[in-house]
C-alpha positions in Angstrom: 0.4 26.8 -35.1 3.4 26.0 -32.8 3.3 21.9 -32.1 5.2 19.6 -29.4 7.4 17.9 -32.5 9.4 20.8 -33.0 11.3 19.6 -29.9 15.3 20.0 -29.7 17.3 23.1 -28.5 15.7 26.0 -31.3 12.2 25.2 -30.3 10.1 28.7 -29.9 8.4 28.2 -26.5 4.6 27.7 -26.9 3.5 30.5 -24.5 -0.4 30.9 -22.8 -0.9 33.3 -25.7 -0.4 30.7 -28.6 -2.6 27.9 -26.5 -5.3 30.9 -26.1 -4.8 32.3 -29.6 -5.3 28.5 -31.0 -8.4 27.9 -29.2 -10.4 31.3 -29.7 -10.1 31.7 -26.1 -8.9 35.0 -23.9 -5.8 34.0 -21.9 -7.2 34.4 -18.5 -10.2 31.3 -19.3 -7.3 29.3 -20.7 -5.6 30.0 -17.7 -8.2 29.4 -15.5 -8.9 26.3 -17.1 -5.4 24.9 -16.8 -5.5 25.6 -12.7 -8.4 23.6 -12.8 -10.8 26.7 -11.6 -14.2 25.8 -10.8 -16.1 28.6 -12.7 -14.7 27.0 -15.8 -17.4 24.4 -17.5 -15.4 21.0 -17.9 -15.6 20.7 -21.4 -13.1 23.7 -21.6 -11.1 22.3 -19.4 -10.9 19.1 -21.4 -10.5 21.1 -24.2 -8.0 23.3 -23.0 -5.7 20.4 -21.4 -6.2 18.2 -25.0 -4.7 21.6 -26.9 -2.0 21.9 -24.3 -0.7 18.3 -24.8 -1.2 18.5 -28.3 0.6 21.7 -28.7 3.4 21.1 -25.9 2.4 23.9 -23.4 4.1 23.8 -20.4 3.7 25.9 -17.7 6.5 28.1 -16.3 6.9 26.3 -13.0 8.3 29.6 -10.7 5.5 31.8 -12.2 3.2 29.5 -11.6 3.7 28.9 -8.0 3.6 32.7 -7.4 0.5 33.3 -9.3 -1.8 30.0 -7.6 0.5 29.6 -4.2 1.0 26.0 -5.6 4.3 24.1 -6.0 2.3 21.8 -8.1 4.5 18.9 -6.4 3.3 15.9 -4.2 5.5 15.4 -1.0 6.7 11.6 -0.4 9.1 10.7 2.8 10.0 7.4 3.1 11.5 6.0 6.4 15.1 4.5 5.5 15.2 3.2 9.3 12.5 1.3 9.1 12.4 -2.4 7.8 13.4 -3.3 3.9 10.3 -5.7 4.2 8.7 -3.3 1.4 11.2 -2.5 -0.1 10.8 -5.5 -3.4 7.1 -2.9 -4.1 9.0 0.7 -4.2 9.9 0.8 -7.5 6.5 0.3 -8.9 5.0 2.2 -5.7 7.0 5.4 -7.6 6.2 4.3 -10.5 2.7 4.4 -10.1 2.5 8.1 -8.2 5.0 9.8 -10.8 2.2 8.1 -13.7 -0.7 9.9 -12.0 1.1 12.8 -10.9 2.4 13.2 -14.6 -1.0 12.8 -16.1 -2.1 16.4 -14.4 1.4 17.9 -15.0 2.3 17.9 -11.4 5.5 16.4 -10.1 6.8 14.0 -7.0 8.9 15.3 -4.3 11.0 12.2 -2.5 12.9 12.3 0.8 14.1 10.1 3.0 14.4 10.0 7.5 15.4 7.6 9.9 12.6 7.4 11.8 9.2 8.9 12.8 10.5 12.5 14.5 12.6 12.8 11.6 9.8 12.2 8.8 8.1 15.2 10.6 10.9 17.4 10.8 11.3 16.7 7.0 8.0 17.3 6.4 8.1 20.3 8.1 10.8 21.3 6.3 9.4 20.5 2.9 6.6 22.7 3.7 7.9 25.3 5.2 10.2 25.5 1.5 6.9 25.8 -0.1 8.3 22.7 -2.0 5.5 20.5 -1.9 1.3 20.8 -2.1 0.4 18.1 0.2 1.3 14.5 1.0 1.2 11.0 0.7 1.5 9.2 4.0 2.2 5.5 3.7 2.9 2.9 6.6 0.0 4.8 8.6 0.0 4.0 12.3 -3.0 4.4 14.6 -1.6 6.8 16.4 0.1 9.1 13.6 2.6 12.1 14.5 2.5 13.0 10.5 -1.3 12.6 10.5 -1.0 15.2 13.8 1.1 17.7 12.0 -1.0 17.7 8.6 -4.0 18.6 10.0 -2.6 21.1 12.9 -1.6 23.2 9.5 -4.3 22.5 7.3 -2.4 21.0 4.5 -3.7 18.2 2.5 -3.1 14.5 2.5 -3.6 10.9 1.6 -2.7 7.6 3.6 -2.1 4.7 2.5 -4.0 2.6 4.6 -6.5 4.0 7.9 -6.0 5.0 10.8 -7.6 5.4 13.8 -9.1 8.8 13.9 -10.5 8.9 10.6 -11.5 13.3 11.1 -10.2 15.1 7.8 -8.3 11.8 6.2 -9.1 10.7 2.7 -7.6 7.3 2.4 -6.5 4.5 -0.3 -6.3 0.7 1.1 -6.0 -2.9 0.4 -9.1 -4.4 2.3 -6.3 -6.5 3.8 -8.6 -7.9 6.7 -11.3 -9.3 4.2 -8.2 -11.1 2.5 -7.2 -12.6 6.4 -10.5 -13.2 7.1 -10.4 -15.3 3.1 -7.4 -16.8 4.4 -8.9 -18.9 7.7 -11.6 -19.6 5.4 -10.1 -21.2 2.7 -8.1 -23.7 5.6 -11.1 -24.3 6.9 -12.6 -25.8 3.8 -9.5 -27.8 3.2 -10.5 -29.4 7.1 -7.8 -27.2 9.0 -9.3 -26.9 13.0 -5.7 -25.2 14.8 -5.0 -22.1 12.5 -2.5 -20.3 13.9 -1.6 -16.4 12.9 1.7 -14.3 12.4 0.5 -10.6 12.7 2.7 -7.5 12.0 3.6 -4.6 14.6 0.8 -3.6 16.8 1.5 0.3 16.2 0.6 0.0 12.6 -3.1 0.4 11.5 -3.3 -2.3 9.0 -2.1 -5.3 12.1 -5.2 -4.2 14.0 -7.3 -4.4 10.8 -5.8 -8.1 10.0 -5.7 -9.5 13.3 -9.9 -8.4 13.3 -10.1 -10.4 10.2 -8.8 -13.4 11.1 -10.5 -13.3 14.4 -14.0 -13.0 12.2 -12.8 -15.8 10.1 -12.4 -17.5 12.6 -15.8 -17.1 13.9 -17.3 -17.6 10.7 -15.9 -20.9 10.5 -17.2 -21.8 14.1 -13.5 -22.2 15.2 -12.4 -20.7 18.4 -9.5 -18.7 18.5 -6.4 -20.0 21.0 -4.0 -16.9 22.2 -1.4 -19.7 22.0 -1.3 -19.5 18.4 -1.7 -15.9 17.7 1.9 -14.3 17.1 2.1 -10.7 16.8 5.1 -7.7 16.4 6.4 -10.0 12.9 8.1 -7.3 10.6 11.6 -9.2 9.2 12.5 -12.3 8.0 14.0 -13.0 11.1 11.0 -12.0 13.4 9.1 -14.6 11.5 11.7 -17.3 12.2 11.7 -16.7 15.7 7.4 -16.8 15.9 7.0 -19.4 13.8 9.3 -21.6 16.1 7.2 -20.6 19.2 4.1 -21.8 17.0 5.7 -24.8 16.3 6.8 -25.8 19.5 3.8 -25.5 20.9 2.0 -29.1 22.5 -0.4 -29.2 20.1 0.6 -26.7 17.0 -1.1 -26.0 14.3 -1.9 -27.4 11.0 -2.3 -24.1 9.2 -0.6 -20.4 9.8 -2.0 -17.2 8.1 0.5 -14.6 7.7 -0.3 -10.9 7.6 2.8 -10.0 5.9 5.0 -12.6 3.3 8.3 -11.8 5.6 6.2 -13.3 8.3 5.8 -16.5 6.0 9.3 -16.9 4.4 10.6 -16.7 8.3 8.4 -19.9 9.2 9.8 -21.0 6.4 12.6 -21.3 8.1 11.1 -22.4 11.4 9.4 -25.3 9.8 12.4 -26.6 8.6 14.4 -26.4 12.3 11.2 -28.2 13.5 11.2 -30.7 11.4 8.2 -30.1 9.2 7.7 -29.1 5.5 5.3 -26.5 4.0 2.8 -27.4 2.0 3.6 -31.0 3.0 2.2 -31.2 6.8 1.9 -27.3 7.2 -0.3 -25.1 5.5 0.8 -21.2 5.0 -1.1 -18.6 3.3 0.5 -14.9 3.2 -0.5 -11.6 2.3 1.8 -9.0 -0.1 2.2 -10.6 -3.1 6.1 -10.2 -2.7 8.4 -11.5 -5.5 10.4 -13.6 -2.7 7.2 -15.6 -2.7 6.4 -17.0 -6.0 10.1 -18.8 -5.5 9.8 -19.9 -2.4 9.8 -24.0 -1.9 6.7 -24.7 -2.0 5.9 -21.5 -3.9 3.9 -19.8 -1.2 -0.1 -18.7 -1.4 -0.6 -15.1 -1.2 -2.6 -12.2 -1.4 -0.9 -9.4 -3.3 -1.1 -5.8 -4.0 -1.2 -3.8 -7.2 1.9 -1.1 -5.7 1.8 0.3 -8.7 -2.2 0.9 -9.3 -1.8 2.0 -5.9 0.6 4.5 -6.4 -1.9 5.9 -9.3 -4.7 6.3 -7.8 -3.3 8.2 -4.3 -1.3 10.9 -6.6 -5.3 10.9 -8.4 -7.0 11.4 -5.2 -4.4 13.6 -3.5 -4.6 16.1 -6.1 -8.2 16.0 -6.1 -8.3 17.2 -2.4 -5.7 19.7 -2.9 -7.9 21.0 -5.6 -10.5 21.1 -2.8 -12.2 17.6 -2.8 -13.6 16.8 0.4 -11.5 14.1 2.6 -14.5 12.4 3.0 -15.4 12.1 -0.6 -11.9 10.4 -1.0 -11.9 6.9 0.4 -11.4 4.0 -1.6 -10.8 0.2 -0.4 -10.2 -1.9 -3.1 -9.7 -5.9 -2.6 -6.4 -7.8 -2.6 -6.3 -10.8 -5.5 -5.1 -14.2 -4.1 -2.4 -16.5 -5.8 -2.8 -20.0 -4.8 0.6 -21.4 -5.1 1.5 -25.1 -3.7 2.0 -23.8 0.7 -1.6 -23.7 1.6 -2.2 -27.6 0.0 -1.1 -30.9 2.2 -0.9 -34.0 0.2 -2.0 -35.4 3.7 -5.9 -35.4 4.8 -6.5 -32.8 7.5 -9.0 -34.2 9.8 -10.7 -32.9 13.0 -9.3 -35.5 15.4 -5.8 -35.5 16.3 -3.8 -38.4 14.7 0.0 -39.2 14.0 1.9 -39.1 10.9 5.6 -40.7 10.4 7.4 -39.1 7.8 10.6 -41.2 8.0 11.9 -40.2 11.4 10.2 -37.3 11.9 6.1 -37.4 13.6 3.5 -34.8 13.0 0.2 -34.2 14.8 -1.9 -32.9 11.7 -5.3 -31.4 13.3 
């Protein structure tokens, strides 16, 4: 029987007929099997795959894509033109889809654009090359041209995230707004009343969801919420810097800022320090990413992170089940984000409801 360790450049190609011949099987039910055909009983199938792996069979890609119409290949474009804030979870993101995709013998396509028109055009282009099966749309907006285009050609796809017309979208998400809405809680039980918020750009899917969740934590901790210290559009470091300094400055600031993205919270970082106060000392900050930036931040800061990589797995998982012909609607999953308490979200000093004043050598703080 041929086997996958006779690899190296005089290996005899293990062909359909040696996988069928092995099993007992005619070639078109191993065949059948191996596109994943739904007349075939999933035993076979299992059985079929097991043999292939076992005996090295792979597929001739060209002749493959002629006989099922399928490239066999997951389309991916990232936007190089928008902000590196993500950048720290690509590797694993890759990682994660090239794992799942692997797994069922199907491979990743990976382009890059500058900016939204130009993720289309690629897209389009990627299709219209027959070089990809469907695609995995992360970053979703509310409004999405990509989401516009997939469905105007009835080719499948996965976001990464929601959006806001949820007709035809299968979908794998953080429950980032239960993790927001986590965040005002857990202040609130340390005795934080002003809890001010750092929210990410409005056009995005995921700041609508946030901002909602910190409004209802808000409201489940009988606190009101004050416009004057909600902060939204944060995507850089820098954008951060400039917010949190507008927080800070306010009359009566607050005690306690929840982030909806860690670039948001390393950029009040920065604010505290022009303004005179010190996380984790007289400001609480709890984030939400997970980012390696935070865990060596001073004070290490409190987030919520994401599994990029488990991420990445399960969208390849769920993208090729609804190219297979899974129902979009049969493909939603939100999964929860795990918190880190580090030392930003603590304050050596008592918050209490009534205002009162603090000296820390020459500098004075209003903690309420």
């Amino acid at each position: 029987m041929p086997n996958s360790s006779n690899a190296g450049p005089g290996r005899v190609r293990v062909t359909i007929n040696d996988l069928a011949a092995a099993l007992g099987l005619s070639k078109g039910t191993v065949s059948r099997a191996l596109n994943d055909y739904p007349d075939i009983a999933e035993a076979t199938r299992l059985r079929v795959r097991r043999a292939a792996e076992r005996m090295g069979y792979r597929p001739m890609a060209q002749a493959q894509a002629i006989r099922t119409g399928r490239a066999r290949s997951l389309g991916l474009v990232l936007n190089a033109g928008r902000s590196d804030a993500h950048k720290p979870f690509l590797t694993d993101f890759l990682d994660g889809i090239s794992r799942g995709a692997s797994e069922e013998s199907w491979t990743l396509t990976v382009a890059t654009s500058e900016d939204e028109a130009d993720e289309v055009a690629t897209m389009t282009r990627l299709l219209d090359e027959r070089k990809v099966d469907g695609f995995i749309l992360p970053r979703t907006k509310t409004r999405d041209m990509r989401i516009s285009l997939l469905r105007g050609r009835g080719v499948p796809f996965i976001l990464f995230g929601r959006t806001g017309d949820a007709t035809d979208c299968a979908w794998f998400d953080i429950d980032g707004e239960g993790a927001m809405r986590a965040a005002v809680q857990r202040l609130a039980g340390f005795g934080h009343r002003r809890i001010g918020y750092m929210g990410g750009l409005p056009e995005f899917h995921f700041s609508r969801l946030r901002r909602q969740g910190f409004l209802d934590g808000l409201a489940g901790a009988g606190l009101a919420p004050d416009p004057a210290l909600m902060v939204e559009g944060v995507f850089t470091v820098e954008d951060g810097a400039v917010a949190g300094l507008r927080l800070l400055d306010h009359p009566q600031p607050p005690t306690a800022v929840v982030c909806a993205l860690d670039v948001a919270a390393l950029g009040l970082y920065r604010a505290a320090i022009r303004a005179g106060r010190k996380v984790g000392r007289d400001l609480a900050v709890i984030s939400y990413d997970g980012s390696p930036e935070a865990a060596v931040s001073d004070p290490p800061l409190t987030s919520y992170a994401v599994d990029t990589r488990a991420a990445g797995r399960a969208l390849a998982e769920m993208l090729i089940a609804n190219i297979r012909g899974t129902a979009p609607e049969d493909l939603r999953r939100i999964v929860p984000a795990r918190l880190i308490p580090r030392a930003s979200d603590r304050l050596f000093a008592r918050v209490t409801d009534a205002p009162r004043e603090t000296t820390q050598g020459t500098i004075t703080t209003t903690l309420a």
